[in-house]
VOPAGU-2260 file (C-alpha; in pm, 1 decimal, decimal comma):
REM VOPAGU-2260
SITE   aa  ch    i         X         Y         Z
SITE  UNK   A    0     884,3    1585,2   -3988,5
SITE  UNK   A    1     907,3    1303,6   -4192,4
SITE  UNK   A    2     592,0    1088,6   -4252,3
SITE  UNK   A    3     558,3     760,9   -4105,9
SITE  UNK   A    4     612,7     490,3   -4380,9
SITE  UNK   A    5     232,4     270,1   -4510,0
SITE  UNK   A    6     477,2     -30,2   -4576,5
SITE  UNK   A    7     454,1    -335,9   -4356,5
SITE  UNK   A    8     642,5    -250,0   -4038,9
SITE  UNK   A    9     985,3    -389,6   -4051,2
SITE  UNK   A   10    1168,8    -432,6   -3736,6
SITE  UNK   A   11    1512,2    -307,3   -3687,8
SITE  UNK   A   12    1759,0    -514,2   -3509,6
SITE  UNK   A   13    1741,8    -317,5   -3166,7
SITE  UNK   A   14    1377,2    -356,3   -3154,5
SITE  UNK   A   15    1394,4    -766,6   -3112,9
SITE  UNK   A   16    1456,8    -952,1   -2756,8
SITE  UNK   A   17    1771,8   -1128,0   -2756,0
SITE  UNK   A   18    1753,0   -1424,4   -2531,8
SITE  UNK   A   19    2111,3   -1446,1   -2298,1
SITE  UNK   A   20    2246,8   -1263,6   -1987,9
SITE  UNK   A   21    2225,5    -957,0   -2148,0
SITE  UNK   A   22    1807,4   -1010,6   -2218,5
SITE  UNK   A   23    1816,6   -1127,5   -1780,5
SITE  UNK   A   24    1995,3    -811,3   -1697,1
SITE  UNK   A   25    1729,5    -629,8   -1804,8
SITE  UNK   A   26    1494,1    -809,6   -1629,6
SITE  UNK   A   27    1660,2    -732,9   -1353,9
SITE  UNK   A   28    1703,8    -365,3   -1398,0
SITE  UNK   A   29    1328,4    -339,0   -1546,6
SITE  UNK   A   30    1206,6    -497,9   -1193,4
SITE  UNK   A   31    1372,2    -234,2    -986,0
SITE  UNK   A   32    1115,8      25,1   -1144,6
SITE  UNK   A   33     842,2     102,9    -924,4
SITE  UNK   A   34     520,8    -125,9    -998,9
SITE  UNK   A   35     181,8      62,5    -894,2
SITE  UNK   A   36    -115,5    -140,3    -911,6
SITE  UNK   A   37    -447,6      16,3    -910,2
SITE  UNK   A   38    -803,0     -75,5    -866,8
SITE  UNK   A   39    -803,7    -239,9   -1260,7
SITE  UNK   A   40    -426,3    -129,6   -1349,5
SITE  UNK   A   41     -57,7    -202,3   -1358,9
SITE  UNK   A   42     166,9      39,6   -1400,5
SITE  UNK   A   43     509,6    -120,5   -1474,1
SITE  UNK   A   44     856,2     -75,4   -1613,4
SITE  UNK   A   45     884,7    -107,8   -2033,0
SITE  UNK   A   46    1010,5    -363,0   -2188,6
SITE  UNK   A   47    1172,8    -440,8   -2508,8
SITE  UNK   A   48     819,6    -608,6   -2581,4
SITE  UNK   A   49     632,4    -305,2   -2538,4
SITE  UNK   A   50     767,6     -88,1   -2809,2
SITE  UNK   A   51     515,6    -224,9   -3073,8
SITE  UNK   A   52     206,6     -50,2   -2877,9
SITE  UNK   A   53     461,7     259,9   -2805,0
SITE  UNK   A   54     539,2     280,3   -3174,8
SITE  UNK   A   55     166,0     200,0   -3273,4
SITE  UNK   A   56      51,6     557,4   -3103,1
SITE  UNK   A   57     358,3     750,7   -3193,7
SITE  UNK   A   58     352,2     665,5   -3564,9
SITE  UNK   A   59     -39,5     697,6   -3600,2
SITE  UNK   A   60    -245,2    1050,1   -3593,7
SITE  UNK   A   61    -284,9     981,2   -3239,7
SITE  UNK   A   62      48,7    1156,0   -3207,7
SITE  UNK   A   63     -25,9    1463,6   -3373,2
SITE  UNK   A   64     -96,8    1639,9   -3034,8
SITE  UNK   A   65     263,5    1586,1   -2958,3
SITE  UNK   A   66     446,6    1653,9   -3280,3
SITE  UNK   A   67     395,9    1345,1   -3505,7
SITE  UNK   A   68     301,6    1139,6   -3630,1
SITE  UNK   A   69     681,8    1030,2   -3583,7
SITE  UNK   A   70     860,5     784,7   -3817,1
SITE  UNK   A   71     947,5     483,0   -3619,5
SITE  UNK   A   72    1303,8     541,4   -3601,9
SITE  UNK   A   73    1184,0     839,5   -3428,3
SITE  UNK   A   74     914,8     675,8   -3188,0
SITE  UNK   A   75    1186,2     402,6   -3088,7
SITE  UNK   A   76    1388,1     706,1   -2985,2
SITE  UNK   A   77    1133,5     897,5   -2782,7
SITE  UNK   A   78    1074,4     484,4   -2637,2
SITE  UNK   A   79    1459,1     511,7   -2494,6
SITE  UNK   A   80    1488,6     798,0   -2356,1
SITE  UNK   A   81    1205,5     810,3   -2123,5
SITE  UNK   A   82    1283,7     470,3   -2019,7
SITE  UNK   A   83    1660,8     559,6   -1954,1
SITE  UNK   A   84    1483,5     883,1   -1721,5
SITE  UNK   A   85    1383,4     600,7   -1480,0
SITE  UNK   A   86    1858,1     515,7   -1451,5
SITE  UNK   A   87    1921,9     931,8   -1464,4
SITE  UNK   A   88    1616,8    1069,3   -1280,1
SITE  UNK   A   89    1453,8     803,9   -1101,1
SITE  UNK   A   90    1133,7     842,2   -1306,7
SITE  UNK   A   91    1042,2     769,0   -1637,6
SITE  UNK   A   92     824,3     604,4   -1847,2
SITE  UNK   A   93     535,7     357,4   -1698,3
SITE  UNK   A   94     390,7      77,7   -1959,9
SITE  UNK   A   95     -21,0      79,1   -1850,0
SITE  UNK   A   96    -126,7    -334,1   -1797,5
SITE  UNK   A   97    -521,3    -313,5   -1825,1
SITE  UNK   A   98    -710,7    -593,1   -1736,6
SITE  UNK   A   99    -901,9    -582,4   -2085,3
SITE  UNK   A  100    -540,7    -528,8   -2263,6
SITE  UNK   A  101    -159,0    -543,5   -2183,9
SITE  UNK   A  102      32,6    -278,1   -2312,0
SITE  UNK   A  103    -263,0     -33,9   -2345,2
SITE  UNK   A  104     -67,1     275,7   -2287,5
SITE  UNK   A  105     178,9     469,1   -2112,3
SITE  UNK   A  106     172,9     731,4   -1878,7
SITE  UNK   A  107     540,4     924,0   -1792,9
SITE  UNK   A  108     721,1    1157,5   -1516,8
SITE  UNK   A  109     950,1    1251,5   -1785,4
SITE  UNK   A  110    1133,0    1514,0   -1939,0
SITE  UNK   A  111    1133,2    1621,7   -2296,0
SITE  UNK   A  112    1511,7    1805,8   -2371,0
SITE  UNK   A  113    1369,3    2171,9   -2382,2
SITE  UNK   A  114    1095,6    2133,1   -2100,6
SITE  UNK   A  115    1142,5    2324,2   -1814,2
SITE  UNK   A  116    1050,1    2089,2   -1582,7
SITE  UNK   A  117     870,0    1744,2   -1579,1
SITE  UNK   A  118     630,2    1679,1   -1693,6
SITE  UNK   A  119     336,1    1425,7   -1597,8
SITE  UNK   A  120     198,4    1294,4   -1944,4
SITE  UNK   A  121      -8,7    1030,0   -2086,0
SITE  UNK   A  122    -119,5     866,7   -2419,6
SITE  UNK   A  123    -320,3     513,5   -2507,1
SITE  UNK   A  124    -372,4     327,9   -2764,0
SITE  UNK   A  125    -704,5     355,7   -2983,6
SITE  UNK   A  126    -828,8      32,3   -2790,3
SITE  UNK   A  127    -818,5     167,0   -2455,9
SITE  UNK   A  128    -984,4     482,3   -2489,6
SITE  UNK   A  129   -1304,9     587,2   -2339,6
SITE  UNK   A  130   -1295,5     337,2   -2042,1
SITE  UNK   A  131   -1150,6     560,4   -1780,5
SITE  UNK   A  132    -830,5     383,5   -1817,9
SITE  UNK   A  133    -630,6     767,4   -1864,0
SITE  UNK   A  134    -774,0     924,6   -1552,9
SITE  UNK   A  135    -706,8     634,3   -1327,0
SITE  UNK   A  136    -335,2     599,6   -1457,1
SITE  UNK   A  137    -284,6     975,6   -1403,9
SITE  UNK   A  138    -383,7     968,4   -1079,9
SITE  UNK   A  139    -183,8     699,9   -1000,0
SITE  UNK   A  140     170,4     840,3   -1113,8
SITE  UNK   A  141      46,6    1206,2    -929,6
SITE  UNK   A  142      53,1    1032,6    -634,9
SITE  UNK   A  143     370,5     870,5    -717,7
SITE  UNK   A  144     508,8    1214,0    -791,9
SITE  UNK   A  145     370,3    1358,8    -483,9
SITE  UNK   A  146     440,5    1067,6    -193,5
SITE  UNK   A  147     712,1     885,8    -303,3
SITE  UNK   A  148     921,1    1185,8    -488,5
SITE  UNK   A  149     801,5    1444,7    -270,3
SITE  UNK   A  150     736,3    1675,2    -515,2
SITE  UNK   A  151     484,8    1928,3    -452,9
SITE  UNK   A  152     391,5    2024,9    -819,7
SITE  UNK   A  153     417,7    1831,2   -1155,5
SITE  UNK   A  154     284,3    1998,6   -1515,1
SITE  UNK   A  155      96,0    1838,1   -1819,4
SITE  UNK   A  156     174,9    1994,6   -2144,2
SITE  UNK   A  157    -130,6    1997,3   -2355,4
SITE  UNK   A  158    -180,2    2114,5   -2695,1
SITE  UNK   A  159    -468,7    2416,1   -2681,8
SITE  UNK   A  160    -652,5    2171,3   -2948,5
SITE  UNK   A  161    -673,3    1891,1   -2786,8
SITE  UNK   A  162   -1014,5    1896,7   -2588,2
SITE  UNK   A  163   -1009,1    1589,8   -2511,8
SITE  UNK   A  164    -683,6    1596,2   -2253,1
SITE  UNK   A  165    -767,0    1941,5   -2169,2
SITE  UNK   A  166   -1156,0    1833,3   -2055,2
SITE  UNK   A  167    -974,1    1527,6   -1863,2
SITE  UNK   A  168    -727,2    1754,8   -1682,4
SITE  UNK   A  169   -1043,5    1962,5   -1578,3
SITE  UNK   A  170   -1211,8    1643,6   -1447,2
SITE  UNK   A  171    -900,0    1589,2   -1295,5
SITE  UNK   A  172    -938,4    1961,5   -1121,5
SITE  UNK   A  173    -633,8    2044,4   -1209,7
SITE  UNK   A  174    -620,9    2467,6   -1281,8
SITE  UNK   A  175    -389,1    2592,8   -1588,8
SITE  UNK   A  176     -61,5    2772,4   -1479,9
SITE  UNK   A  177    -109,0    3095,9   -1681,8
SITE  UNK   A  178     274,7    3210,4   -1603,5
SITE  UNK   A  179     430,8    2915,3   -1717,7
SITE  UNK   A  180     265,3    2906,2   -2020,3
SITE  UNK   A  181     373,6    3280,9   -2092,8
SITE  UNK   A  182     725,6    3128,9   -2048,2
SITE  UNK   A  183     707,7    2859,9   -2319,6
SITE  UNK   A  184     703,6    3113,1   -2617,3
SITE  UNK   A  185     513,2    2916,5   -2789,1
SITE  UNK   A  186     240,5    3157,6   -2911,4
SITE  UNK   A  187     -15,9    3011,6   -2711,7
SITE  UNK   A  188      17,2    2659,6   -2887,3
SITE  UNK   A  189      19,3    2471,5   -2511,5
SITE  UNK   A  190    -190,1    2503,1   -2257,3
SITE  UNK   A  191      -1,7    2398,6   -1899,2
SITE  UNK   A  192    -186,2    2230,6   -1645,9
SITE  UNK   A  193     -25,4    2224,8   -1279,2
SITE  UNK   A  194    -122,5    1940,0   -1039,1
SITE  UNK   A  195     -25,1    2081,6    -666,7
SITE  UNK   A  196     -26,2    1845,0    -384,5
SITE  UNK   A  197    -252,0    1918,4    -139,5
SITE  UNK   A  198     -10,7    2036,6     151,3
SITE  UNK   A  199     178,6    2264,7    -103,4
């Protein structure tokens, strides 16, 4: 994995808005995402504007739960392809509006390339931790997961280290699914975390 760079962040020429029918087309598209709005939350469709925050937690130790800290390069990847889930799938990647901070995190319905099934993640930036900001967004794209999708389960991949995700997914009440964790191969590295809809 190559380590992020301590240089002033320099932008590369996909990261920039680019005013013109092309920049209104994505409006467009981006407003045809599903929008929750919670008690103190907005859950919303990326835009280009959000990939400094994205990049931010991807690039910083705050990644190092999910393999990084990632160059930028490779944050700005990961950034596309959950957001191109929401054209393939019909779910993807949500940017969290707080009411203390735009852009304070992101939770996903997503798929990384060698998971075996979606998975329902979440990560924040350093700012918008300890406020109950994570447990509220969760909750909100289960329910998306289970009313509008109809899905009956959805997993959360989380590293066996990282208490604090592991204590929120107990919170949560959400019971670890010991058989597909035996499938990963992973030597015990993730712990799996099924959320079942009630009615399942």
């Amino acid at each position: 994995m190559n380590a992020p760079s301590k240089d002033p962040v320099l932008k590369a020429p996909c990261e920039n808005h680019r005013p013109g029918p092309g920049a209104r087309a994505a409006a467009r598209l981006g407003g045809r995402i599903p929008q929750i709005d919670t008690r103190r939350l907005q859950l919303r469709g990326p835009r280009i504007y959000d990939f400094d925050a994205y990049a931010e937690i991807m690039t910083s130790d705050r990644a190092a739960f999910m393999g990084g800290p990632f160059t930028r390069e490779q944050a700005w990847g990961e950034f596309t392809q959950y957001t191109a889930q929401w054209l393939l799938h019909g779910h993807g990647l949500w940017t969290i509006d707080a009411q203390t901070r735009p852009s304070a995190g992101f939770v996903t319905l997503g798929f990384e390339y060698t998971d075996a099934e979606a998975e329902l993640g979440i990560f924040l930036c350093a700012q918008a931790e300890g406020q109950g900001i994570a447990e509220e967004a969760i909750t909100a794209a289960r329910d998306y997961a289970f009313d509008t999708l109809d899905w009956s389960s959805v997993v959360s991949y989380i590293a066996r280290d990282n208490d604090r995700a592991r204590k929120l997914m107990r919170k949560l009440g959400v019971k670890r699914d010991r058989a597909a964790e035996e499938a990963l191969d992973d030597a015990g590295a993730t712990c799996v975390y099924r959320h079942v809809r009630e009615d399942a």
